[in-house]
C-alpha positions in Angstrom: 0.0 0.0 0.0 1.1 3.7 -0.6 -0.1 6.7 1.3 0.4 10.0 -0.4 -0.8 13.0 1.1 0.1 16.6 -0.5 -0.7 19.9 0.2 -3.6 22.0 -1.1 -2.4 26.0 -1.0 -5.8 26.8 0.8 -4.9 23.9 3.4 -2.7 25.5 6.4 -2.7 22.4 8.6 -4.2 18.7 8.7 -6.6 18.3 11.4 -5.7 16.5 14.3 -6.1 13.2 15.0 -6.1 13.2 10.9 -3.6 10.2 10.4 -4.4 8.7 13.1 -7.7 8.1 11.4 -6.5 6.9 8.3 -3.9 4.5 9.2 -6.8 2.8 12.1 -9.3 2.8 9.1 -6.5 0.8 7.0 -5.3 -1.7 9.8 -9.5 -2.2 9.6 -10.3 -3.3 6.3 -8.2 -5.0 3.7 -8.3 -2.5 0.3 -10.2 -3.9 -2.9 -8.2 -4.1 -6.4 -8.1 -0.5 -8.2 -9.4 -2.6 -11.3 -13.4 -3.1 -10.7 -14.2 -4.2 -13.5 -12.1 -7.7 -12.6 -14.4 -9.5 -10.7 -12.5 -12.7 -10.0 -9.0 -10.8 -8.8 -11.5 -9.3 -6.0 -11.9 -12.5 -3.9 -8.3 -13.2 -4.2 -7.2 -9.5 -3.7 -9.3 -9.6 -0.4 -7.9 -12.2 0.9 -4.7 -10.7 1.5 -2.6 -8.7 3.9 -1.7 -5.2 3.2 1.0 -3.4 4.9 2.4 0.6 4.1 5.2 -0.2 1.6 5.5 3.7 1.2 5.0 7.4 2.6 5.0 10.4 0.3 4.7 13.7 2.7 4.2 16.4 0.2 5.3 19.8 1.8 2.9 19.3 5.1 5.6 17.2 7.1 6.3 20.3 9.1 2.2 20.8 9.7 1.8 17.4 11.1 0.7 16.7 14.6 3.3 15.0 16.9 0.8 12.6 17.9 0.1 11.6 14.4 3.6 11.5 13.5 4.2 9.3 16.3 1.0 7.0 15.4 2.6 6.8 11.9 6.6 6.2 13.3 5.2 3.1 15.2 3.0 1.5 12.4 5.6 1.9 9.3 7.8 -1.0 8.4 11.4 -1.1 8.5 11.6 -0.8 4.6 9.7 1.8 4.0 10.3 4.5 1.3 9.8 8.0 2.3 9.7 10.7 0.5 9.6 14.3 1.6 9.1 17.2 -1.0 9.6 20.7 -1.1 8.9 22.8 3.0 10.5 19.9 4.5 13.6 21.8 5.8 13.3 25.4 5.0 13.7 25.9 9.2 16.1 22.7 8.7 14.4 19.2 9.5 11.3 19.7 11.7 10.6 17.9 14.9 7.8 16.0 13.3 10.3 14.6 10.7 13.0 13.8 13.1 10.8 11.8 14.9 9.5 9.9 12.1 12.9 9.2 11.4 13.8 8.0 14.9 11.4 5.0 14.8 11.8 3.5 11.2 14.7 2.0 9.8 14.6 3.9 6.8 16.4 2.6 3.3 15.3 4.9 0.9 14.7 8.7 1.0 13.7 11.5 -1.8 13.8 14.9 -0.8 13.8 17.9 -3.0 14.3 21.8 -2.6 15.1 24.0 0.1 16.9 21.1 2.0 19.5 22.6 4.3 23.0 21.6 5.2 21.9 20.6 8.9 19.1 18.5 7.4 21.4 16.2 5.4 23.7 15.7 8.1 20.9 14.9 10.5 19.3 12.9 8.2 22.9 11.0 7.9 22.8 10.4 11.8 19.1 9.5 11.6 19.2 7.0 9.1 22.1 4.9 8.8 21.1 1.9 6.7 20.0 4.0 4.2 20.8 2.6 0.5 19.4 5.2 -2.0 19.5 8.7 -1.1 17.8 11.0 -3.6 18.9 14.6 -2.8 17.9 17.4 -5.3 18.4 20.7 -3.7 20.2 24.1 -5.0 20.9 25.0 -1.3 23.6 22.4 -0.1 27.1 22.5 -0.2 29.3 18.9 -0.8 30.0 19.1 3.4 26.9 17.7 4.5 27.7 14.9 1.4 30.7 14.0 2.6 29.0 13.5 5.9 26.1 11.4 4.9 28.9 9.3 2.7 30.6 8.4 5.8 27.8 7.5 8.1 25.9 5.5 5.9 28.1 3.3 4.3 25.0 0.8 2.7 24.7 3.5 -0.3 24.0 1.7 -3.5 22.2 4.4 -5.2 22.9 8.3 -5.0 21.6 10.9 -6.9 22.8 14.7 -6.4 21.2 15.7 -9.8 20.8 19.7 -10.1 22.6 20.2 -7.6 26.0 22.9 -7.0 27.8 21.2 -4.6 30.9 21.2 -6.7 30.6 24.8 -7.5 30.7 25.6 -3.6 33.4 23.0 -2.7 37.2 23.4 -3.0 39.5 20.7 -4.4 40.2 19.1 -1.2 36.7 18.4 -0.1 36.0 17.2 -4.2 38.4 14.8 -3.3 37.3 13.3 -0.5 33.7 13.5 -1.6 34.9 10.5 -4.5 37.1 8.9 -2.3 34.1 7.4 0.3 32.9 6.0 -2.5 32.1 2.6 -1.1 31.8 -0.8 -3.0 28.1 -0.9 -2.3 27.7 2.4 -4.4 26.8 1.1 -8.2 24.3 4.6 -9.5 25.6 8.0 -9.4 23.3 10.6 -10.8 25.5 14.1 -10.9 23.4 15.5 -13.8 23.4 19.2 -14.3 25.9 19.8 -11.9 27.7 22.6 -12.8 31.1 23.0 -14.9 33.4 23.5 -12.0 36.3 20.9 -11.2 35.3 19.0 -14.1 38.5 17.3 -14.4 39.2 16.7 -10.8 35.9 14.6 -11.3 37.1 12.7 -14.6 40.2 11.9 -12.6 38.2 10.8 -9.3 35.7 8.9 -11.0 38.3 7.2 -12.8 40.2 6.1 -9.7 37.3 5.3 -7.6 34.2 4.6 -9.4 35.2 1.1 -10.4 32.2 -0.7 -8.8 29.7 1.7 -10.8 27.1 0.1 -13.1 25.0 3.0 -14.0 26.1 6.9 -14.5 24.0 9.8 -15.1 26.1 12.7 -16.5 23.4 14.2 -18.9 23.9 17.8 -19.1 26.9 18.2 -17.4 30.1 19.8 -19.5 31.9 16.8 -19.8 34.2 16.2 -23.4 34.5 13.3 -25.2 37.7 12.6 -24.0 36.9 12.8 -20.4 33.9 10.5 -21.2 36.4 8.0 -22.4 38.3 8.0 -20.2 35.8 7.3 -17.2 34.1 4.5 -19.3 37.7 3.0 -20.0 38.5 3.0 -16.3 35.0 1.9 -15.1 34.5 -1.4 -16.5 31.5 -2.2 -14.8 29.2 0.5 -15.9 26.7 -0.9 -18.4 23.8 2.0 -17.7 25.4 5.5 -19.3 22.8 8.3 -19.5 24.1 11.3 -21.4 21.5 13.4 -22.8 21.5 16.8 -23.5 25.1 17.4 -23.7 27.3 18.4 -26.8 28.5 15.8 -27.9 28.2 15.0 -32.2 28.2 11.4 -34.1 32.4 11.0 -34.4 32.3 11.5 -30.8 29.6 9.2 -29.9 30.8 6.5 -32.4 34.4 7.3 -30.4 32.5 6.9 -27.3 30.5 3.7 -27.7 33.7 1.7 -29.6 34.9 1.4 -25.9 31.8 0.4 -23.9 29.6 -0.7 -26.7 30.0 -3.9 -25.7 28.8 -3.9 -22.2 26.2 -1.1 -22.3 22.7 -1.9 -21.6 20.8 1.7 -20.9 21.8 4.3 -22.9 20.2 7.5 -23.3 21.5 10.6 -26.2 18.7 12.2 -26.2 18.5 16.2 -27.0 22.2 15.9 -28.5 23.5 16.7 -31.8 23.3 12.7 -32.6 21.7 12.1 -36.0 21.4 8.7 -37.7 24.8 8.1 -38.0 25.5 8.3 -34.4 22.8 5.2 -34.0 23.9 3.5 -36.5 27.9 3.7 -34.6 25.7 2.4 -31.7 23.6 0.0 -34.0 26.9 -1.4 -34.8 28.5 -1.7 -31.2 26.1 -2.1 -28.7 24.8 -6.0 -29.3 23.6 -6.3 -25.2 21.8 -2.9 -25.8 18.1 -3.3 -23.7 16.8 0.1 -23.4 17.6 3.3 -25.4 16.8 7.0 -25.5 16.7 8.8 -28.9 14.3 12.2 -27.7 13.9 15.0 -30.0 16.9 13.6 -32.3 16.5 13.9 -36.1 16.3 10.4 -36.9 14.6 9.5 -40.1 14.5 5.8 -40.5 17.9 4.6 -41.7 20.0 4.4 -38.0 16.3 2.9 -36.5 16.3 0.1 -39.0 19.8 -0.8 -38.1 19.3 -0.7 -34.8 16.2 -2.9 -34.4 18.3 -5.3 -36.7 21.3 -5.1 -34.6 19.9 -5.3 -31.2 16.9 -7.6 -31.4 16.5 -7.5 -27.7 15.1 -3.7 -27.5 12.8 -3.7 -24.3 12.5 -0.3 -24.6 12.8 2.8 -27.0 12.3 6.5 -26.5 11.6 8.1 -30.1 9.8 11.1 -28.4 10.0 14.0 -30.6 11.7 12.7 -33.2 9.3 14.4 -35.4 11.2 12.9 -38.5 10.5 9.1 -38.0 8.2 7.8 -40.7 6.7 4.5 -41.0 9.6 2.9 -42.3 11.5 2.8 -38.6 7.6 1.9 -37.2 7.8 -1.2 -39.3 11.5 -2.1 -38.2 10.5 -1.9 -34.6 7.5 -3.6 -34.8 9.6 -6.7 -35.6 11.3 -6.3 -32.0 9.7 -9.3 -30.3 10.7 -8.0 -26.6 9.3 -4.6 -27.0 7.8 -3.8 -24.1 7.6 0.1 -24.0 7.7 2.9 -26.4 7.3 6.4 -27.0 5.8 8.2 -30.3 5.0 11.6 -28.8 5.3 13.9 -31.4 5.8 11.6 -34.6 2.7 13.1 -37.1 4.5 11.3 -39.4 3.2 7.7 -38.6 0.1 5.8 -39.7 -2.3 3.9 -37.9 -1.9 0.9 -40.1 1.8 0.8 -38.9 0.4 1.3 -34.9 -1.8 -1.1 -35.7 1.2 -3.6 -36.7 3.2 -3.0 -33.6 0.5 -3.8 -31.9 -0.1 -6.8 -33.5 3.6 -8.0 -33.2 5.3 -6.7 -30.3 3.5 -9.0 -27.8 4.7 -8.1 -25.0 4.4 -4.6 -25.0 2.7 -3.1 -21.9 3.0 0.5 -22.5 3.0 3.4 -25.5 2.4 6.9 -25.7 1.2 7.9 -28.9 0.7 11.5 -30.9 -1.9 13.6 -29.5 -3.7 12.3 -32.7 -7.4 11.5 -32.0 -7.7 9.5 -34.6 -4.7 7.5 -34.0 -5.5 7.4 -30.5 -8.8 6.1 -31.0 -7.4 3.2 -33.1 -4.8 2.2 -30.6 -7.2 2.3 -27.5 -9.3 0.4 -29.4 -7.0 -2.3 -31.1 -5.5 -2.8 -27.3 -8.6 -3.5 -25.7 -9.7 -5.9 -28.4 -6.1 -7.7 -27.1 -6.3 -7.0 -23.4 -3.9 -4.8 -23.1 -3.5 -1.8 -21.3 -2.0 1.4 -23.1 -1.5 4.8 -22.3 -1.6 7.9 -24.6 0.0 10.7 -22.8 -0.1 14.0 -23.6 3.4 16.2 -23.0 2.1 18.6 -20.0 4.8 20.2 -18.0 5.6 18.7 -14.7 5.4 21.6 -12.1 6.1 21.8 -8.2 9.0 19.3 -8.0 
């Protein structure tokens, strides 16, 4: 089960006693499936226990009653993801929070803007078998980093995405920063981190991000060379996301000839890649399972190659790739393994040629399609007649996170 709660901007403060209700009323009754309309799931579904699996506090953690916090510190289990958005620290970490944290044994954590220096440290001393730490905020500095690097040594996952911490740290505290890099640590998100020490950082990840399997530079200022040189030294990484950075087809193809081999994830999208840059990867990535080719202009000839190449495609990002014609729609629709794909934004496609991935990706569990009605009407339609379920999506900006 997941409890979300967020904030209204007319709501000022939960009433109390508020969580205390809800959590009662779900230790009462056992929840029926989300999908009505399948009767025989329901007996089973009913029979069954359900326990919080995660808490999503948007912006209201600080307006929370102590005695509902307290309610909800004693009834969460150990495993619990929490996530805590936006006022969570702006007067650092509130009572409420830190005794949520006290009583849980909390592996995963997501917090975004206006997080303070003294909340990640006291997070750190809170939460010490944490294993993915998502920390998004412009205020930090790498000290509180460093800190939360060498208290919780169970890392496998951290993300630091957006952040300046590099900007605001000198060379010494870089350093050490890469150097508590622990064999647990395998994903390191430092997109969009700024331009500063950018070699230091080649040279640190090289040294001490062996153990790495997946690394998320996109937009960052990174060269080609420096790119080769991390994926040289890093033999483990098999998950490179590098989107929206300036890198052109030679230096791609330059890239890929030295991990092609290994890599698995791969995003390039929103770079100056065209079709010969896929068809360098085409050509050297034969493991390659999931691929991301947004708002490139692709026409057909690199998407043929590549659904030739790499026949076990699982999943393809073609969004805005307003080129594409049917021709590449008729190359993947051969990818037996498909099982997710976006056409946002390609006006160029038919419905005849949906109509065929449909047919022959069978496995395929999710699409998002042109803001086409009548295309979209043919592939809701076409899915339900297989019993699938698709999803056209429409490309509305995410706001507030």
């Amino acid at each position: 089960m997941i409890f979300s709660y967020g904030a209204s901007r007319n709501q000022n403060v939960l009433e109390p006693g508020t969580i205390n209700h809800i959590f009662s009323e779900i230790k009462k009754r056992r929840i029926d499936p989300t999908n009505e309309a399948d009767g025989k799931a329901k007996l089973e579904e009913e029979e069954k226990e359900y326990t919080l699996k995660e808490l999503c506090v948007r912006s209201l953690i600080s307006m929370i009653t102590p005695t509902d916090l307290g309610f909800v510190a004693e009834e969460i289990p150990t495993d619990i993801r929490l996530e805590m958005f936006a006022e969570l620290c702006k007067r650092d970490m509130p009572d409420s929070a830190i005794k949520l944290l006290q009583h849980s044994n909390i592996k995963y954590i997501r917090i975004q803007k206006n997080v303070t220096d003294r909340a990640i440290e006291l997070l750190s001393s809170l939460c010490p078998l944490l294993e993915t730490a998502y920390i998004r905020s412009s205020a930090i500095t790498i000290k509180p980093l460093i800190i939360l690097l060498q208290t919780c040594s169970n890392i496998i996952s951290l993300d630091i995405g957006w952040t300046k911490v590099f900007d605001r740290g000198d060379e010494s505290e870089v350093r050490l920063f890469f150097q508590l890099f622990s064999p647990t640590l395998t994903s390191f998100v430092m997109r969009g981190t700024g331009p500063r020490h950018l070699q230091l950082r080649t040279d640190l990840l090289c040294q001490y991000g062996q153990h790495l399997k997946t690394l998320n530079i996109g937009r960052t200022s990174l060269k080609c060379q420096q790119i080769v040189a991390i994926m040289t030294a890093c033999g483990n990484i098999e998950n490179l996301l590098m989107d929206r950075m300036k890198i052109n087809d030679n230096e791609f193809k330059e890239i890929i000839q030295v991990c092609g081999k290994r890599i698995k994830h791969l995003d390039i999208g929103d770079t100056l890649a065209t079709d010969k840059g896929l068809i360098a990867i085409a050509q050297n990535c034969p493991i390659l399972e999931i691929i991301g080719l947004r708002n490139l202009p692709l026409v057909e000839v690199g998407v043929t190659l590549l659904c030739q190449n790499v026949p076990n495609l699982r999943s393809i990002d073609l969004g805005g790739c307003y080129e594409t014609t049917d021709n590449a729609i008729e190359a993947i629709s051969k990818l037996e393994k498909l099982l997710e794909i976006n056409l946002e934004g390609l006006y160029l496609i038919s419905e005849e040629k949906v109509k065929e991935l449909i047919n022959n990706c069978k496995y395929i569990t999710r699409i998002e399609i042109p803001e086409n009605p009548p295309l979209i009407s043919q592939a809701f339609r076409f899915a339900t007649i297989k019993g699938r379920e698709w999803r056209a999506k429409k490309r509305i900006p995410v706001t507030g996170y």
